[in-house]
N, C-alpha and C positions, 0 to 999 in steps of 0.2 A: 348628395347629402345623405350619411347616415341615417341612420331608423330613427336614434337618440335625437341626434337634431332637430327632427322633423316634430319630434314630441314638444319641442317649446311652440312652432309654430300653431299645431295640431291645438293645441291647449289655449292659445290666445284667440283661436277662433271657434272655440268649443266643439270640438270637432274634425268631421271630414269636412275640407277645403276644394273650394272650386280654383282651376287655375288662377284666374284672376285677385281669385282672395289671397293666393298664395304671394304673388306679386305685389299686390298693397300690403304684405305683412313681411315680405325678405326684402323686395325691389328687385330688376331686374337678375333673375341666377342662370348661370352658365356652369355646366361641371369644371373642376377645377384644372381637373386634365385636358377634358377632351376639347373643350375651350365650347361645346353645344347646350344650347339653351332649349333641354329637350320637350318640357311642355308644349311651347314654340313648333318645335319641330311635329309633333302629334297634332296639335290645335289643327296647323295649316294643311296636315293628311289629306282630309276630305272638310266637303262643308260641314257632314251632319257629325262632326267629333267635338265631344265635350269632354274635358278633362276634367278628373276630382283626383284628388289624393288623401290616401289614408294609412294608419298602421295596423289597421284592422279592415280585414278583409270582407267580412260580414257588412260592413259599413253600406257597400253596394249595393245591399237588399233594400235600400231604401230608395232605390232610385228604380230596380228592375230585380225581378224574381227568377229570370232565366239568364244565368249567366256563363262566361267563356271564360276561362283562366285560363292565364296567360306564364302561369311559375311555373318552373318546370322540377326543382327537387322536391318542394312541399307541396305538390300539385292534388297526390290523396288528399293530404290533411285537409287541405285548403277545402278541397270540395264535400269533405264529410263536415267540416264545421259551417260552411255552407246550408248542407242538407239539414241539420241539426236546428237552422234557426228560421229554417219556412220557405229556404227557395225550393221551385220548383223543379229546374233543370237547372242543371250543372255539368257544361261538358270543358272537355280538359283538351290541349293544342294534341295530343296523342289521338286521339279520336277524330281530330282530322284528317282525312288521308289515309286512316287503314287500312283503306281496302280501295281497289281501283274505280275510279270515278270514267266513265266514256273512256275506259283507254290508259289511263293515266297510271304514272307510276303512283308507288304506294308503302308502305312499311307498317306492316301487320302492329307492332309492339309499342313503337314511338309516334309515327303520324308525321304530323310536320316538325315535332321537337327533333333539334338535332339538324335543321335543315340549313339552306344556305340560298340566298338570293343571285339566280345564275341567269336576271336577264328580265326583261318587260312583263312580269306577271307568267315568273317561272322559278321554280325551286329545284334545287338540289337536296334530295333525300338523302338520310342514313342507307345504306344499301340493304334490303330488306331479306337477303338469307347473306349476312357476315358471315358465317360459320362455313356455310360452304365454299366463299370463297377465300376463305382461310386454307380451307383444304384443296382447295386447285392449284390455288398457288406453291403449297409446301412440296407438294405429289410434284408438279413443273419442275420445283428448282432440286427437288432430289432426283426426275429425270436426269438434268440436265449438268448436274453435277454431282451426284451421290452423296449428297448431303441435305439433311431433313433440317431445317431450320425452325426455330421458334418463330409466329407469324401473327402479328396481329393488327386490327383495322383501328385506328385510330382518329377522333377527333379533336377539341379542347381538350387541354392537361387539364389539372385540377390543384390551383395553386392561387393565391392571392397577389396582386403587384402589391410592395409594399410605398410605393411613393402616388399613384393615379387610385390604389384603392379598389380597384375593379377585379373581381373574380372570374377567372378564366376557365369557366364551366356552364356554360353556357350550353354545351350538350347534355341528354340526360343521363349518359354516361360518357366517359371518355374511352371507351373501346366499346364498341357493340359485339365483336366479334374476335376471337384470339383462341391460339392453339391450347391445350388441355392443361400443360403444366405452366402455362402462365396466370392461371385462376387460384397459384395459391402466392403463400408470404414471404418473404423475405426471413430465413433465423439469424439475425445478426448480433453478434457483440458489441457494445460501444466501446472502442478502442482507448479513447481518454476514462472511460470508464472504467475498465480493470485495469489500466493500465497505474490512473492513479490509485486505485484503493486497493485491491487485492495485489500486485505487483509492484506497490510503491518503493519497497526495500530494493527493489534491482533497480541497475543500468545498464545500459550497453545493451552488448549481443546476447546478455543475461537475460534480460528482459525484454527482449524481442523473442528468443529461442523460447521464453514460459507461454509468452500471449499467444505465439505459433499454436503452441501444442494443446491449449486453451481451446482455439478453434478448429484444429483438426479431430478435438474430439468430441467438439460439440455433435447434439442428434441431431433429426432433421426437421421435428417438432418441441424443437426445444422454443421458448420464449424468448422473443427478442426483446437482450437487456436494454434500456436508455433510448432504443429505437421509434418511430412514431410509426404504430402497425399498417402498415396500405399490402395492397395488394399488388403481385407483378406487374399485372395490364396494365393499372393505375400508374402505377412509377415509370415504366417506359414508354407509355403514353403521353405521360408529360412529357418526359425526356425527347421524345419522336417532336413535338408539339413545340417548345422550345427550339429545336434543331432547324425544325422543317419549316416554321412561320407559318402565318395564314396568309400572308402578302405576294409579294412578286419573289421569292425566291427563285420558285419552280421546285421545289423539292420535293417531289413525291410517291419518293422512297426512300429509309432512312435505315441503314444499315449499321448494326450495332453490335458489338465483339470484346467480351471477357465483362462481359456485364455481371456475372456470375461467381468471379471468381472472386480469392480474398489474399490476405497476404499469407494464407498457410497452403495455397496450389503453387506446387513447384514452377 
């Protein structure tokens, strides 16, 4: 259920909702996709879980003053508009797991966000120095074949489904780790772009041969026209993510070639 939605229900019951109110006021809901009726699914967790739902976060202050969020991009905000209206503690899924517990793996920056259920009350972490092993890797494969490749650790892309509606970003970032020159942008042309308006009077090999030389003379900070701006890691992230699945493929290593190039590299 959208945010939207939720505000007719939110409104009929003046307020935040307990599960059950929610239920005497929609009837039985199951996502549309996933076919999970996920209050259901939390309710039955543990015995001592109570479900409320709201569109304000602050709402929870009215039930307890030390709270856990649980959001992982607006997880600041969450927790200064938190602090702002009287609770006392406010810790964030990152602060879980910082640091090693009896032994235990751990990840300094993100905590459990980013993680992954690998088994009976066991996780899989973000791997908590990326960077270095960005660079064991690239230093390996240029041993091993003289060539230094772009490398980066990858987990959700970052892109919306447009039919189930579910955002696939669910880590806090989608690369924690990636070599130097994947941290900048993409300068692209939009191709229908100049193509219709500043080269609309040609055809043909006319107007292939101007939009060639269009991009060959573009800078390397120039503004990317019509483009929507992300960042390298971000874009082949997804693309890794997309390729690689999170399922049974097995894919896990996704090799990628002329990603770079455009139609004005010979």
């Amino acid at each position: 259920m959208e945010p939207e939605d939720f505000d007719e229900v939110s409104d009929k019951a003046g307020g935040m909702v307990t599960g059950r109110e929610f239920r005497e006021i929609t009837g039985p809901y199951k996502h549309p996709f996933t076919g999970m009726d996920y209050i259901e699914l939390y309710e039955n967790a543990a015995d001592n879980i109570s479900v409320y739902l709201s569109n304000d976060p602050r709402d929870i202050l009215k039930l307890n003053e030390n709270i856990l969020t649980a959001d992982i991009h607006t997880r600041f905000k969450t927790q200064q508009r938190l602090f702002k209206t009287g609770a006392k503690k406010v810790l964030m899924l990152s602060d879980i797991l910082n640091e090693s517990v009896n032994g235990s793996g751990y990840n300094t920056k993100y905590g459990v966000l980013g993680s992954n259920l690998s088994g009976e009350g066991k996780l899989k972490l973000f791997p908590n120095q990326s960077d270095m092993l960005v660079k064991c890797v690239r230093e390996l494969f240029k041993e091993h074949t003289g060539i230094m490749p772009e490398v980066l650790v990858y987990g959700d892309g970052a892109f919306k489904d447009p039919v189930c509606g579910i955002w696939e970003l669910a880590d806090p970032v989608v690369s924690p780790g990636y070599s130097e020159n994947l941290g900048g942008r993409p300068t692209e042309m939009k191709l229908k772009l100049i193509a219709d308006q500043e080269f609309k009077n040609l055809i043909g090999a006319a107007k292939l041969k101007a939009i060639t030389e269009k991009i060959k003379n573009k800078t390397n900070n120039a503004f990317s026209e019509g483009t929507t701006p992300r960042r390298y890691a971000d874009l082949l992230g997804s693309l890794c993510d997309l390729i690689s699945g999170s399922g049974d493929k097995g894919t896990p290593v996704v090799w990628i070639r002329g990603y770079f190039d455009n139609i004005a590299n010979e």
